[in-house]
C-alpha positions in Angstrom: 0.0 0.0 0.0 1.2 3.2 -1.1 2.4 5.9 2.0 -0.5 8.0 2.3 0.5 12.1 1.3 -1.5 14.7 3.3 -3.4 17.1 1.1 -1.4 20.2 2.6 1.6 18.6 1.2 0.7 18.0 -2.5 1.8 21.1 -3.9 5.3 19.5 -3.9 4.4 16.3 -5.6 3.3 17.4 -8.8 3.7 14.8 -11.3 3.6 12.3 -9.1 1.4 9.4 -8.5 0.4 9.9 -4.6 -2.1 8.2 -2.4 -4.6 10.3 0.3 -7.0 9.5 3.0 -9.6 11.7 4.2 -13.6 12.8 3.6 -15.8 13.6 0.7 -16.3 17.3 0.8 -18.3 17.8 -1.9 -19.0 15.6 -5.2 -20.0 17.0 -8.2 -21.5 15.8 -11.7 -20.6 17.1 -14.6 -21.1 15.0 -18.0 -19.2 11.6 -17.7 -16.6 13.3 -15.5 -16.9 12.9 -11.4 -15.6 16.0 -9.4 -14.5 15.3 -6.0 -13.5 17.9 -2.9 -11.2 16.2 -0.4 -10.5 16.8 3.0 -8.2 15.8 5.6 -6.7 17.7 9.0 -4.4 19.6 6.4 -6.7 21.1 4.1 -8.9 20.5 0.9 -8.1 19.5 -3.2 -10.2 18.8 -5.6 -10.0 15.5 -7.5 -11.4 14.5 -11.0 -12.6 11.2 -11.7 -12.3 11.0 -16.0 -14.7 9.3 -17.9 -11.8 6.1 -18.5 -10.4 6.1 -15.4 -11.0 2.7 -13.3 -11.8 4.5 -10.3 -15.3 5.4 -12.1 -17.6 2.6 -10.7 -16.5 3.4 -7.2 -17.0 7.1 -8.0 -20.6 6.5 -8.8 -21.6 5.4 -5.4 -19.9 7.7 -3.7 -21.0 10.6 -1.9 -20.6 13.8 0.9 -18.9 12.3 3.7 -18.2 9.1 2.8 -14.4 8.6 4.2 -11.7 7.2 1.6 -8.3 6.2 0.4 -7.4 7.6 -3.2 -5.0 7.0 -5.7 -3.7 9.1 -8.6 -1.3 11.8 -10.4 -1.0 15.1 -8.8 -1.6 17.5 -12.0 -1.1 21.4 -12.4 -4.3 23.3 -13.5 -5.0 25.1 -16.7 -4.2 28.9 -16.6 -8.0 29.3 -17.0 -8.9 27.2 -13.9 -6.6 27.8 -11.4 -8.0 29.9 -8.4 -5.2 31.9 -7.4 -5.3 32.5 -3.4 -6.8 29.2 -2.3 -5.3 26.4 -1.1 -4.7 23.8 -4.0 -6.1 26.5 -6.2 -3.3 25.4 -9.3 -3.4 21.8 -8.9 -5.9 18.8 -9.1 -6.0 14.9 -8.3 -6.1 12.8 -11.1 -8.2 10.2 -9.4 -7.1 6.5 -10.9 -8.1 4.4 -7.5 -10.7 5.1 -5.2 -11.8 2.5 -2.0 -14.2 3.6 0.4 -13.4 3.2 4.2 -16.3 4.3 5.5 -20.0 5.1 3.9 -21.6 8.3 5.3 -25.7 8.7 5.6 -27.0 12.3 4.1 -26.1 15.1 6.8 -29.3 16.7 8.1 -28.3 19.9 7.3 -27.0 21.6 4.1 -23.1 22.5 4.7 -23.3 25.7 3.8 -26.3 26.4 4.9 -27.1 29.3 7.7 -28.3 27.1 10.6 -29.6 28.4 13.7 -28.0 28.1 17.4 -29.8 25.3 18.6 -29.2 23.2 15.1 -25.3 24.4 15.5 -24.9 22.4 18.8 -28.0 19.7 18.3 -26.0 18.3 15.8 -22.2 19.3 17.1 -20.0 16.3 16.2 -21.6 16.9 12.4 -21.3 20.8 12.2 -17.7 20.5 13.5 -16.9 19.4 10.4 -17.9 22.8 8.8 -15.5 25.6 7.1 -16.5 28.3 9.7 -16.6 26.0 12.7 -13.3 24.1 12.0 -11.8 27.9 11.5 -13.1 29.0 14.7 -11.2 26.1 16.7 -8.4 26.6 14.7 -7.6 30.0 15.8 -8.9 28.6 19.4 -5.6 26.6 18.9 -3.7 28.7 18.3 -4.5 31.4 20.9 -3.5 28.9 23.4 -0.2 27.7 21.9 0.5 31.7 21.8 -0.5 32.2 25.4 1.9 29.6 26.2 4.6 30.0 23.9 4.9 33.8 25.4 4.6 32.8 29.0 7.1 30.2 28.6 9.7 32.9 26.6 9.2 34.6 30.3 10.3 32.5 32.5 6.9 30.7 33.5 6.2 27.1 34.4 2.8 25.7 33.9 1.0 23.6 36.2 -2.1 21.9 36.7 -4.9 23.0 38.8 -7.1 20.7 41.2 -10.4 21.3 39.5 -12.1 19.8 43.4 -11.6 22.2 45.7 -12.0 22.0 50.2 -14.1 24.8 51.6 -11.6 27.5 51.0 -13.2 27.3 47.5 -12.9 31.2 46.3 -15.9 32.7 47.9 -19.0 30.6 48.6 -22.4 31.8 46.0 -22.0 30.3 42.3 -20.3 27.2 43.2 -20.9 23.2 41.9 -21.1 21.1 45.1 -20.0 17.3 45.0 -21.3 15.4 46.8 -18.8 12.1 47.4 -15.9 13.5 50.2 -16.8 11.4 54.0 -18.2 14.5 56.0 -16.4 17.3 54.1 -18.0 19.7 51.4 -16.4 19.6 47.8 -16.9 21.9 45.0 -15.6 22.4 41.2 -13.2 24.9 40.8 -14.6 28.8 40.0 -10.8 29.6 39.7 -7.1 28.0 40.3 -6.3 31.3 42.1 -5.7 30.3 45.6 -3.3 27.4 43.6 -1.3 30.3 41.6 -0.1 32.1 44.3 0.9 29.0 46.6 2.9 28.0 43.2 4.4 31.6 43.2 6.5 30.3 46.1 8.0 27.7 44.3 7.9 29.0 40.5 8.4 32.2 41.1 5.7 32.8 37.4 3.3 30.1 36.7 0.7 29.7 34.4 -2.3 27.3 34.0 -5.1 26.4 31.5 -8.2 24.0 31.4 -11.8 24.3 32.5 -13.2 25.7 35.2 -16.8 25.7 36.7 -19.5 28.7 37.6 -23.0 27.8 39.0 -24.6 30.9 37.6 -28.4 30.9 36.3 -27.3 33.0 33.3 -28.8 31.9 29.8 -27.1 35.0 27.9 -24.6 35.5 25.0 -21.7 35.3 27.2 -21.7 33.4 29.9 -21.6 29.5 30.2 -21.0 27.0 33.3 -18.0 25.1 32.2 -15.3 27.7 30.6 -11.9 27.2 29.9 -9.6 29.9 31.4 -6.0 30.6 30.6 -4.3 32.2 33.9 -0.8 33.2 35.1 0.7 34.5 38.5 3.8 36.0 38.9 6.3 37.2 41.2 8.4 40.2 42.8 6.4 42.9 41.0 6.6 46.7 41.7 2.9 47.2 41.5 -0.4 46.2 39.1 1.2 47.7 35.9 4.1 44.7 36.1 1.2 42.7 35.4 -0.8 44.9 32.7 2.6 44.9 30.6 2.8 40.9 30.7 -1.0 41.0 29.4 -0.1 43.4 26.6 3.3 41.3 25.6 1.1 37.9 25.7 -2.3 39.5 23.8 0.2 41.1 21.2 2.3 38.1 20.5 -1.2 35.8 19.8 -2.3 38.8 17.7 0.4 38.3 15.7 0.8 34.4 15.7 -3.1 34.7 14.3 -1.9 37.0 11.4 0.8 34.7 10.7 -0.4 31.1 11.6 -4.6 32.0 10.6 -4.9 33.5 7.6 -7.3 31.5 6.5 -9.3 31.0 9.1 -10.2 34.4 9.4 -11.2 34.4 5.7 -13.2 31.7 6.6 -15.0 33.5 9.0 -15.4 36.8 7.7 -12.9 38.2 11.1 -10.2 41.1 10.8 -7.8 41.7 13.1 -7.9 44.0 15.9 -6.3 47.3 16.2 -3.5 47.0 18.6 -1.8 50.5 19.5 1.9 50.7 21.2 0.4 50.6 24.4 -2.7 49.8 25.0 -4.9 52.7 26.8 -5.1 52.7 30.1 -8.6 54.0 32.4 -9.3 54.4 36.0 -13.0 53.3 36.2 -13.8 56.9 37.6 -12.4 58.0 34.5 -14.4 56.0 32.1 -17.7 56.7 33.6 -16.7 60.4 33.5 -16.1 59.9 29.9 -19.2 58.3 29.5 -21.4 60.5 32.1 -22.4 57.5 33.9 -23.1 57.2 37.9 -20.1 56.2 39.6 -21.3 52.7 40.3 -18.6 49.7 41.4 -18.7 48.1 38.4 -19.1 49.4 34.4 -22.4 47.5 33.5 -22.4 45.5 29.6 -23.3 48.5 27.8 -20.5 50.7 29.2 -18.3 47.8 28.5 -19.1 48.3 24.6 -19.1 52.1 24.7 -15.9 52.2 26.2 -14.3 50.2 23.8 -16.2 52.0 20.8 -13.8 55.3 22.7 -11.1 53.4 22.6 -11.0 52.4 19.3 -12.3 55.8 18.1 -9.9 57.9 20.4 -6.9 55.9 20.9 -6.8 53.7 18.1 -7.2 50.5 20.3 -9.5 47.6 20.2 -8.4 46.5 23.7 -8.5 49.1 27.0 -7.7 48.8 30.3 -10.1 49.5 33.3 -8.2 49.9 36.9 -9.2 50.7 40.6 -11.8 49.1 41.1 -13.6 49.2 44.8 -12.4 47.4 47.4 -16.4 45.7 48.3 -16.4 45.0 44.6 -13.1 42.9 44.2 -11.7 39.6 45.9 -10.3 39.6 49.2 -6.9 39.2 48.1 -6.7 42.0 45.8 -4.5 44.9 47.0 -5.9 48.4 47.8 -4.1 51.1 46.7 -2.6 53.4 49.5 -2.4 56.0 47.4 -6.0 55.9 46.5 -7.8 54.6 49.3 -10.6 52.4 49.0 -9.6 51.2 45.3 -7.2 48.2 44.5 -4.8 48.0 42.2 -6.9 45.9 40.1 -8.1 45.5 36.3 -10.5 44.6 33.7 -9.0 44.4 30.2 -12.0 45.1 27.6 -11.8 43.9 24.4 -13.9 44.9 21.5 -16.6 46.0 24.0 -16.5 42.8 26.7 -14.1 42.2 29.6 -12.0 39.4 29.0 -9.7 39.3 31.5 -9.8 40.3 35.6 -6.4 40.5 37.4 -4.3 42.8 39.8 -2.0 42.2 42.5 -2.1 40.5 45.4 -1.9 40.8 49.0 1.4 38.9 50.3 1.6 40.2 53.7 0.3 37.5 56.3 -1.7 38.9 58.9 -3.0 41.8 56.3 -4.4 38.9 54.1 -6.1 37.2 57.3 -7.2 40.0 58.4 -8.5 41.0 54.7 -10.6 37.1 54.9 -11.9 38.2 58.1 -13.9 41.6 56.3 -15.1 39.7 53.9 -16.9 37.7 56.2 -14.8 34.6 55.9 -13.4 32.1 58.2 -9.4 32.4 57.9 -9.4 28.5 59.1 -10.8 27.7 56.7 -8.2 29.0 54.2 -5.3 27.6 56.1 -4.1 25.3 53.6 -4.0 28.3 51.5 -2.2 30.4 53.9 0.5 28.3 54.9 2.4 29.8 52.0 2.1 33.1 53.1 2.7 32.6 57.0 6.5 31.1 55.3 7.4 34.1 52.7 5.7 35.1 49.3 7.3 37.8 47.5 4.6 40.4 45.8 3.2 39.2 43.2 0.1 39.9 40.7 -1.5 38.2 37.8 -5.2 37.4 35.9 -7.7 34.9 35.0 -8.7 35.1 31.0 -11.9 33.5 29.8 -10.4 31.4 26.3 -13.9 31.2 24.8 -14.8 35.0 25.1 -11.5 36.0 23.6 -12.0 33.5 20.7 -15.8 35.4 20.1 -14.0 39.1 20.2 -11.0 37.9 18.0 -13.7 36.3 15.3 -16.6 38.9 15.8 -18.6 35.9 17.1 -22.2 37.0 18.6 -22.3 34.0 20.8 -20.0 32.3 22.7 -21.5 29.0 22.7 -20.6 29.3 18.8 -16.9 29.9 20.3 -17.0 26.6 22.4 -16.6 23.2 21.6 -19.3 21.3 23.5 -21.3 24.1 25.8 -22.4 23.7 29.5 -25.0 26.0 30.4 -28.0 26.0 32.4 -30.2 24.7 29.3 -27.8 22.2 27.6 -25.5 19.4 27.7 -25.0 18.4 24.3 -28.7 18.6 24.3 -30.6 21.0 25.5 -31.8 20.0 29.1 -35.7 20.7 28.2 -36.0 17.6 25.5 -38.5 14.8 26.4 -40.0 17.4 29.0 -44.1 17.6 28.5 
């Protein structure tokens, strides 16, 4: 049996007699002649079956999806045919041999047909075979490989969070209990915070990535109970801004992997590429809801969040903004205030393209403050003395953030959902399915 040839390599076999594996695309009629679309994980040809070749019976019978082996000559296009920009655009399959490996049933749906939300997902391990949503996980990909290529060009170390966490689960409302631990509460990690910073005494700058769980009854366009976060934590920082620059270097290096590494995708999906300034602008909240004559509330509600942004863009030429000092009620108990502005911490939102994908700030390191910082928030330091062991034995000061992976894929694509932005969704109404099926 001839060595199989991925499609994304036949460019440099022309001439050649080659064999490839993959799925029917698209098939196509036209006289005595059969017209074949492959597929495979590198990319797409076109084949042609001619009206001598031996492969013809077999062409005949098959159709979309079927999965196959194929034999023939790799051939350049005529000048007339060739379409100049796509992939395989100048060349053709010369289909001699064709064996079916697997027969396909008609797909429910047309391919590229504009489906609805609930059809997207219904039918998820179909519609994952689609242009648009093989595009979109794509550049998913390759977000995280630049998150972790930059991190790890810094000096960082990943790890891998407990996704169970004790009862000094970050905060108590919005959390999955387990039940299974002999006489002890369990819950599904909201966040591998309380895990960063303990690592921060090791490490020095850590980094981890995987899902993470939120008990919220939200059914809206960008929120979800299982979410994949991408995080880091880092150590001996001056103040906040140590970790705002490290945001800026990661989000500007994966802005330019994409224009690089997804050219295509983004064609695929109709996406551009943000605007990324020099430096990316930088707000107090007081300031942004002076800019935008808003009440000074604690928190910029989703409207603001897009009007912001829209000033960004059209002021300082940015797609991404910064939002800092934000109250002390409004933010974690670990979170630093600032002594030189009392009553706000040295915390941030990082807005992009009008929602906040990213929280962070720095920490408190100091033992008794932190304790002491548990205790106004109406929480048991005992309970957090697994967590606090690190502190009582030295932890330098340190900062870092929590990124939701699914948001920033729906901002970088223009994406109005992010269920569209996530593989399989968990939310309130669906596993798969949605919850309410077989329901009278």
């Amino acid at each position: 049996m001839k060595e199989r040839t991925l499609i994304g390599d036949l460019d440099t076999h022309v001439g050649k007699n080659v064999s490839i594996s993959g799925w029917v695309d698209v098939r196509r009629d036209q006289g005595k002649m059969v017209f074949f679309d492959f597929r495979d994980r590198s990319g797409k040809v076109q084949g042609v079956v001619l009206p001598n070749s031996p492969a013809l019976e077999a062409a005949k019978e098959t159709r979309n999806e079927y999965v196959v082996r194929a034999e023939g000559i790799v051939n350049k296009r005529p000048g007339k045919n060739a379409q100049e920009g796509k992939q395989n655009g100048d060349i053709e399959l010369e289909i001699q041999s064709l064996e079916v490996l697997s027969a396909a049933e008609a797909l429910p749906f047309d391919t590229d047909a504009d489906i609805n939300l609930d059809t997207l997902l219904d039918y998820r391990p179909l519609t994952i075979r689609r242009d648009r949503e093989r595009a979109i996980f794509k550049v998913q990909r390759e977000i995280v490989s630049g998150f972790r290529e930059y991190l790890d060009r810094n000096g960082f170390t990943e790890f891998q969070a407990p996704k169970l966490v004790g009862d000094d689960a970050e905060g108590g409302a919005g959390v999955f209990k387990v039940e299974y631990f002999r006489d002890k509460n369990a819950y599904l990690a909201t966040s591998p915070q309380l895990y960063k910073q303990m690592m921060v005494g090791a490490f020095e700058r850590v980094y981890a990535t995987g899902p993470q769980f939120r008990a919220e009854k939200h059914s809206t366009t960008r929120h979800l109970n299982e979410i994949s976060m991408l995080d880091f934590e880092m150590g001996f920082i001056n103040d906040h801004k140590d970790v705002m620059s490290m945001v800026e270097g990661a989000l500007k290096h994966v802005t330019k992997r994409l224009s690089e590494n997804a050219k295509q995708e983004f064609l695929a999906t109709g996406a551009t590429l943000p605007l990324v300034p020099e430096s990316f602008p930088v707000l107090k909240l007081r300031e942004a809801q002076e800019i935008l004559n808003v009440p000074q509330e604690p928190d910029l509600e989703p409207e603001h969040e897009r009007k912001i942004c829209e000033w960004a863009r059209e002021h300082k030429q940015s797609d991404f903004v910064f939002i800092t000092h934000y109250p002390v009620s409004k933010r974690p108990f670990y979170t630093m205030e600032d002594p030189e502005d009392p009553g706000f911490t040295k915390s941030f939102d990082l807005l992009f393209r009008g929602v906040e994908i990213l929280s962070g700030g720095q920490r408190v390191h100091n033992y008794a403050e932190l304790q002491e910082k548990i205790r106004a928030k109406g929480l048991d330091p005992e309970k957090f003395s697994f967590y606090l062991m690190a502190f009582k034995y030295g932890l330098p000061p340190h900062g870092g953030i929590g990124m939701g992976l699914e948001r920033l894929t729906q901002k970088y694509l223009g994406i109005d959902n992010v269920k569209e932005a996530t593989l399989f969704p968990r939310d309130m109404n669906r596993i798969d399915t949605l919850l309410s099926e077989g329901e009278n």
